[in-house]
OpenMM code with the backbone's topology and positions (N, CA, C; nanometers):
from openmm import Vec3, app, unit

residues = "UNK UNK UNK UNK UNK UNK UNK UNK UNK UNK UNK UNK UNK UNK UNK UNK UNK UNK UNK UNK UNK UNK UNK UNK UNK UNK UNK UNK UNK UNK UNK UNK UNK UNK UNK UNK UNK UNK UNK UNK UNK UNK UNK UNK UNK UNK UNK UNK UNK UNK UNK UNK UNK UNK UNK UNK UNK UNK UNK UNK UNK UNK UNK UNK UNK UNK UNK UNK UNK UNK UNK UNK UNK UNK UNK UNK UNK UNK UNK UNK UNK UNK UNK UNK UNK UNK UNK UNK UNK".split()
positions = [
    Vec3(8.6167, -2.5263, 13.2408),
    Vec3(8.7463, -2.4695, 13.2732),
    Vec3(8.7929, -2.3806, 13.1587),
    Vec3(8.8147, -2.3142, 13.1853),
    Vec3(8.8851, -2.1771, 13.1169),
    Vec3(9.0499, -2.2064, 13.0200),
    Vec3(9.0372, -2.2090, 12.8372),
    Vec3(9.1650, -2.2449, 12.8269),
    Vec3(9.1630, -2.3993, 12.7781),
    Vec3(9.0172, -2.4625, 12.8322),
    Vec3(9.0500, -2.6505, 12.7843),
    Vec3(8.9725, -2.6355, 12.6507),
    Vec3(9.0194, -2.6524, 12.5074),
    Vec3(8.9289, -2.6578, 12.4026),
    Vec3(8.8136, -2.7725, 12.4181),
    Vec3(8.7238, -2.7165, 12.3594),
    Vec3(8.5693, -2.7458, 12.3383),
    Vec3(8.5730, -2.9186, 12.3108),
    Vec3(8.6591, -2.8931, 12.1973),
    Vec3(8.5961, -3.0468, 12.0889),
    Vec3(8.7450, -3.0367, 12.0064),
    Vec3(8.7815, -3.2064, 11.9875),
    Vec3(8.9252, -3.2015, 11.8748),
    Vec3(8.7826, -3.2624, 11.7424),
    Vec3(8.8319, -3.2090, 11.6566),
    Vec3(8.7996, -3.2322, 11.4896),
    Vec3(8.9185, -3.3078, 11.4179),
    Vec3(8.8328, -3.4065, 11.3789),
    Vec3(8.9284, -3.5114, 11.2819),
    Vec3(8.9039, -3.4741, 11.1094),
    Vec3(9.0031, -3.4085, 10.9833),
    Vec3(8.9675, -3.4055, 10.8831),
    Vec3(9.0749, -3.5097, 10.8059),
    Vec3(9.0099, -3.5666, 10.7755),
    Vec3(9.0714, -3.6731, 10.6428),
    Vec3(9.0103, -3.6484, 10.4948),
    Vec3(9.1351, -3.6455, 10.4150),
    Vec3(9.1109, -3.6632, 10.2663),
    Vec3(9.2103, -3.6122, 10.2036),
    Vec3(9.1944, -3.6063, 10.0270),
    Vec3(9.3158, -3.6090, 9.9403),
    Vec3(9.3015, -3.4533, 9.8861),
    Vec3(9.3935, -3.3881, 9.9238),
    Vec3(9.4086, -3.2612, 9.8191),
    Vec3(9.4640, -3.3080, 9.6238),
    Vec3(9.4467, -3.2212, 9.5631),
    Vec3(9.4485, -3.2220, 9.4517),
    Vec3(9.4967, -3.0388, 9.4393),
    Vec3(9.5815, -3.0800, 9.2533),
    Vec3(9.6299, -2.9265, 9.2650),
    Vec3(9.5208, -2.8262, 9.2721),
    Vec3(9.4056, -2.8644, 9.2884),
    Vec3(9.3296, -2.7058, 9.2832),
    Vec3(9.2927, -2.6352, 9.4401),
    Vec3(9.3135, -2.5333, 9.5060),
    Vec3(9.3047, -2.5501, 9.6520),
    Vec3(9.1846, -2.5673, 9.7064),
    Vec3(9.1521, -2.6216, 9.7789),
    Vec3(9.0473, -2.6619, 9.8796),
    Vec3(8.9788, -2.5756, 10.0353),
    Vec3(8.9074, -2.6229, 10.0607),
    Vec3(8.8786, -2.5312, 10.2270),
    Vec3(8.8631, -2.6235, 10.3153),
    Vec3(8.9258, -2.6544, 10.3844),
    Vec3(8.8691, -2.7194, 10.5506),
    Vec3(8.8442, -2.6110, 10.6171),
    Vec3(8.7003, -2.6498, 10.6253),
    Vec3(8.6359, -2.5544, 10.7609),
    Vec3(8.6155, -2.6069, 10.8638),
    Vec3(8.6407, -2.5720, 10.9854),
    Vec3(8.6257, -2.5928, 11.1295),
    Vec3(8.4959, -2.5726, 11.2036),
    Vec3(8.4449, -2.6345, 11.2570),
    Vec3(8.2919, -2.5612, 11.4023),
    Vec3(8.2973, -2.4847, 11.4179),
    Vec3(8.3880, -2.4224, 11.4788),
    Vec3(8.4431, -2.3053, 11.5481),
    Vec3(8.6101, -2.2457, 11.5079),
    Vec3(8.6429, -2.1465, 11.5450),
    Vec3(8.7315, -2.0566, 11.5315),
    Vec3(8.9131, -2.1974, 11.5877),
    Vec3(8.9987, -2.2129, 11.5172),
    Vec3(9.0840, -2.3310, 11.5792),
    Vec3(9.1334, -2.2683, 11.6853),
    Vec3(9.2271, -2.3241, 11.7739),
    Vec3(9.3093, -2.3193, 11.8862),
    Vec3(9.4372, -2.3489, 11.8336),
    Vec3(9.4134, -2.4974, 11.8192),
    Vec3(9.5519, -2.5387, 11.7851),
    Vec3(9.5127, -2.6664, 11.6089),
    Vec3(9.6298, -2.6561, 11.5299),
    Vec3(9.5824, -2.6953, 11.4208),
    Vec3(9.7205, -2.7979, 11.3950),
    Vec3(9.7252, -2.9293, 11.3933),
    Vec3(9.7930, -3.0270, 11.3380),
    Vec3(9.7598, -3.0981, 11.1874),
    Vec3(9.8410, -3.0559, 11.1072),
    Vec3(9.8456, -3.1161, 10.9442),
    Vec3(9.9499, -3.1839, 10.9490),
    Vec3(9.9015, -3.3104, 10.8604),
    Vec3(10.0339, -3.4207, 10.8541),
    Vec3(10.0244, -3.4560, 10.6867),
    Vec3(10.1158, -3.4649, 10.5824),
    Vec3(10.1028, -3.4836, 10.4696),
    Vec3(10.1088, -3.6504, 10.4937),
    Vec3(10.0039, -3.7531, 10.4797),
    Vec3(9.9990, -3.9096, 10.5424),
    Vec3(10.0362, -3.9645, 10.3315),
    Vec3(10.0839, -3.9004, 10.2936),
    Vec3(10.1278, -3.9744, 10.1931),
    Vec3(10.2465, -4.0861, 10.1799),
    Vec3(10.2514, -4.2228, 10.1681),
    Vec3(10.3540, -4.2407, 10.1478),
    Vec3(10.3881, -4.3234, 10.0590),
    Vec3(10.3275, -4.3216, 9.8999),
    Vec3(10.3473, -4.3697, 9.7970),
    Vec3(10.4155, -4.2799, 9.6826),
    Vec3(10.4340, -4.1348, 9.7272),
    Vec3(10.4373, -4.0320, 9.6221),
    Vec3(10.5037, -3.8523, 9.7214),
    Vec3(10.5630, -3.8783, 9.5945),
    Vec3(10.6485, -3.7483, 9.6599),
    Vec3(10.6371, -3.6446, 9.6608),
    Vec3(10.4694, -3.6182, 9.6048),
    Vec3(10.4217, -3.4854, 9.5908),
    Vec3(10.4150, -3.4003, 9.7282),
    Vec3(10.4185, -3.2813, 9.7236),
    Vec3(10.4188, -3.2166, 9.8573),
    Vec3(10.2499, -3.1396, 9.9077),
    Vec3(10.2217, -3.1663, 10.0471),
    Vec3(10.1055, -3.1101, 10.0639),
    Vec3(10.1220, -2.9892, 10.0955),
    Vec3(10.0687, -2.8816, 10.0149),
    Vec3(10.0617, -2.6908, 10.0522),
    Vec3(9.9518, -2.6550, 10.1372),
    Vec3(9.9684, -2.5990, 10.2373),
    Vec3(9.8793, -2.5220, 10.3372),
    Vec3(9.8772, -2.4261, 10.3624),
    Vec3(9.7369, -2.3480, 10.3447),
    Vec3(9.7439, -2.2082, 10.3532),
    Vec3(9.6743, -2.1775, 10.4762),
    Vec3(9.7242, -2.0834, 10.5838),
    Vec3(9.6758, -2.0421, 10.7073),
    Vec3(9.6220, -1.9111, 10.6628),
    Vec3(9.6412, -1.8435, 10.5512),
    Vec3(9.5849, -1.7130, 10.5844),
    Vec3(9.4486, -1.7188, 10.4429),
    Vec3(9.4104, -1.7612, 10.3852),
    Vec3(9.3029, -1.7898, 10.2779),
    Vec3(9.3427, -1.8602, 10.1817),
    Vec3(9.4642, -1.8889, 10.1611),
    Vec3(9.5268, -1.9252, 9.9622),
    Vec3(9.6201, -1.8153, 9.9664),
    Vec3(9.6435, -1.7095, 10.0375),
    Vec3(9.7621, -1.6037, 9.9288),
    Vec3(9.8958, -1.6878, 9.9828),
    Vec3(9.9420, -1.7788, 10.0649),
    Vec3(10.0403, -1.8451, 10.0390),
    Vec3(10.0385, -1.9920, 10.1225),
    Vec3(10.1458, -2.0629, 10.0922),
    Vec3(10.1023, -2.2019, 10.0965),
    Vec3(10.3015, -2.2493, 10.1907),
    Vec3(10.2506, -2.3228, 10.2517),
    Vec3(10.3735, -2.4017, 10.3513),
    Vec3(10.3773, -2.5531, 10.2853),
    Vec3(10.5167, -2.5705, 10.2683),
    Vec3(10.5031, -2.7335, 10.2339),
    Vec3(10.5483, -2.8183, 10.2669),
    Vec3(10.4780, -2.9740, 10.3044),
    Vec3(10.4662, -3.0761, 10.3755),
    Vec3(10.5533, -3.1847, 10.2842),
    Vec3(10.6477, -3.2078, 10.3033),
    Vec3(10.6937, -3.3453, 10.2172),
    Vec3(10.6547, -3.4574, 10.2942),
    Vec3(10.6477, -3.5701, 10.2012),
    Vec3(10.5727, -3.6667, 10.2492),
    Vec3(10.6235, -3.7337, 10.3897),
    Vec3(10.4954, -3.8082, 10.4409),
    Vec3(10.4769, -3.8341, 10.6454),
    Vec3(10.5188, -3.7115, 10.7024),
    Vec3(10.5666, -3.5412, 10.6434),
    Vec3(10.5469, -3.4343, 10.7433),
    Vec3(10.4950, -3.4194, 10.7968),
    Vec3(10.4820, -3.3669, 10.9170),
    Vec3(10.3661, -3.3333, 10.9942),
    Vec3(10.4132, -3.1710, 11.0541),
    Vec3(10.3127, -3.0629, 11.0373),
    Vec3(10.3216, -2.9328, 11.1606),
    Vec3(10.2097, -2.9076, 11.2163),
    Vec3(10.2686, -2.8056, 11.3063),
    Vec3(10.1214, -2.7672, 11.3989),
    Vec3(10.1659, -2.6592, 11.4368),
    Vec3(10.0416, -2.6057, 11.4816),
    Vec3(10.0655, -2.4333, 11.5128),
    Vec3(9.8696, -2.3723, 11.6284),
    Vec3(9.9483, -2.3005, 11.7595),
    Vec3(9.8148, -2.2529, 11.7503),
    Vec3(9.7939, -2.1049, 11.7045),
    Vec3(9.6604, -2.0973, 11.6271),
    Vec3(9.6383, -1.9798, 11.5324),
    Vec3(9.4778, -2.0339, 11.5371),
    Vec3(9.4237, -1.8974, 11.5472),
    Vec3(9.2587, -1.8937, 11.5699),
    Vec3(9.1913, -1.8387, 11.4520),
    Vec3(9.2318, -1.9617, 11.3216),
    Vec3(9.1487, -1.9386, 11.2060),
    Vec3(9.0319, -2.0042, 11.1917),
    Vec3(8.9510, -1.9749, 11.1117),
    Vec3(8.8252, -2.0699, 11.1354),
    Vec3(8.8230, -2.1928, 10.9980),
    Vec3(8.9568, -2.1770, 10.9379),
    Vec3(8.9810, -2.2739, 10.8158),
    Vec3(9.0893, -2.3029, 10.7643),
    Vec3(9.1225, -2.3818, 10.6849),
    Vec3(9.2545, -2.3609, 10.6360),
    Vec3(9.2093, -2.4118, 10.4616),
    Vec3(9.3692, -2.3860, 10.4085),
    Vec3(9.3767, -2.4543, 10.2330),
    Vec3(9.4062, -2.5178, 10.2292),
    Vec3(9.4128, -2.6159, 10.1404),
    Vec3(9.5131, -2.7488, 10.0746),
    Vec3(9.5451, -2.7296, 9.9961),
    Vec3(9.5987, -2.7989, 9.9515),
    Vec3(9.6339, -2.8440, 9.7569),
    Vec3(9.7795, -2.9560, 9.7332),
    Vec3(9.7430, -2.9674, 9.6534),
    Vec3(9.8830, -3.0785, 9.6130),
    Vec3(9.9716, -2.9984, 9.4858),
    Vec3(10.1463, -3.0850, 9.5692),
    Vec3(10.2457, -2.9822, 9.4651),
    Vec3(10.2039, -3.0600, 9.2932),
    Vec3(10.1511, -3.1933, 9.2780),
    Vec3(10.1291, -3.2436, 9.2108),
    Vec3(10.0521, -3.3598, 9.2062),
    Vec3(9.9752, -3.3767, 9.1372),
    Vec3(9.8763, -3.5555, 9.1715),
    Vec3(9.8144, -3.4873, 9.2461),
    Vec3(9.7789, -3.5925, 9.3167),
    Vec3(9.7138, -3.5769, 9.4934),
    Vec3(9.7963, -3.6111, 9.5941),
    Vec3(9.7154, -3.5919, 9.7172),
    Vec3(9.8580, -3.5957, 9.8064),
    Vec3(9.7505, -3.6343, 9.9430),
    Vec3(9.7258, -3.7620, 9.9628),
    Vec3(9.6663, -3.7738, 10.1751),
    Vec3(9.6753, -3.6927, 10.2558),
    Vec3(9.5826, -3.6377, 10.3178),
    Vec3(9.6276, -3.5647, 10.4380),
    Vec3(9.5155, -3.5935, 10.5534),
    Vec3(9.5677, -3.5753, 10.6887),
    Vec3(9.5069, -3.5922, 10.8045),
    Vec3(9.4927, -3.4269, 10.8792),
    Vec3(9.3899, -3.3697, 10.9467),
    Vec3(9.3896, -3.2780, 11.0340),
    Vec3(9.3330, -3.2485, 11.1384),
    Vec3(9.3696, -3.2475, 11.2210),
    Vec3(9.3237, -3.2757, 11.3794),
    Vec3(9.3715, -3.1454, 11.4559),
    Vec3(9.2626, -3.0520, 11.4784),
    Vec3(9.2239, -2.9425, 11.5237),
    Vec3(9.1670, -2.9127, 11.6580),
    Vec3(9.1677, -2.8276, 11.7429),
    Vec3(9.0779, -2.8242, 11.8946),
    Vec3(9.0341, -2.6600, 11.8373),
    Vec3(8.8751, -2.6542, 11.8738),
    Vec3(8.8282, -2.5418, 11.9092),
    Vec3(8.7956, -2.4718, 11.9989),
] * unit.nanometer
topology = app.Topology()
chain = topology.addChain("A")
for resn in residues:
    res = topology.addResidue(resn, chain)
    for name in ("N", "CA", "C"):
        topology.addAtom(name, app.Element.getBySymbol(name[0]), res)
C-alpha cells in the first residue's frame, strides 16, 4: 500500500557533549526523539539538518516531526543525557 512506512527503527543510547549520528535504513518519514532522562537536567540537542543547529529536549521531552532525512545529531547540553528514537521509513 502506497504511504504505509516500510519498517519502525528503534535507537537507544546516551548522547554526550560531542555530537553524534543516528543513521537510519532508509530515508525517515516520521522521526520521534524523547530525552528518557530522568536523573539529570541536562538537555538533549537535536540536529535535523547535519549539526549546524540543535533543538532542545528537557528532561522526559519528547518531539516528533515528519521530515525525510536519512539521519539525525545528538549531543548533550552537559554530562550525558538517555535518549530513545523511533523512526518509520
Amino acid at each position: 500500500m502506497a504511504g504505509i512506512p516500510k519498517e519502525a527503527e528503534h535507537h537507544n543510547g546516551t548522547a554526550t557533549t560531542t555530537p553524534s549520528e543516528i543513521t537510519f535504513s532508509g530515508q525517515a518519514r516520521t522521526i520521534m526523539i524523547q530525552n528518557t532522562e530522568v536523573s539529570a537536567a541536562n538537555e538533549l540537542l537535536v540536529s535535523f539538518d547535519g549539526g549546524s543547529s540543535f533543538k532542545a529536549l528537557r528532561r522526559l521531552a519528547a518531539f516528533s516531526i515528519d521530515l525525510g532525512v536519512p539521519s539525525i545529531w545528538v549531543k548533550s547540553s552537559a554530562g550525558t543525557v538517555a535518549y530513545e528514537a523511533v523512526v518509520t521509513t
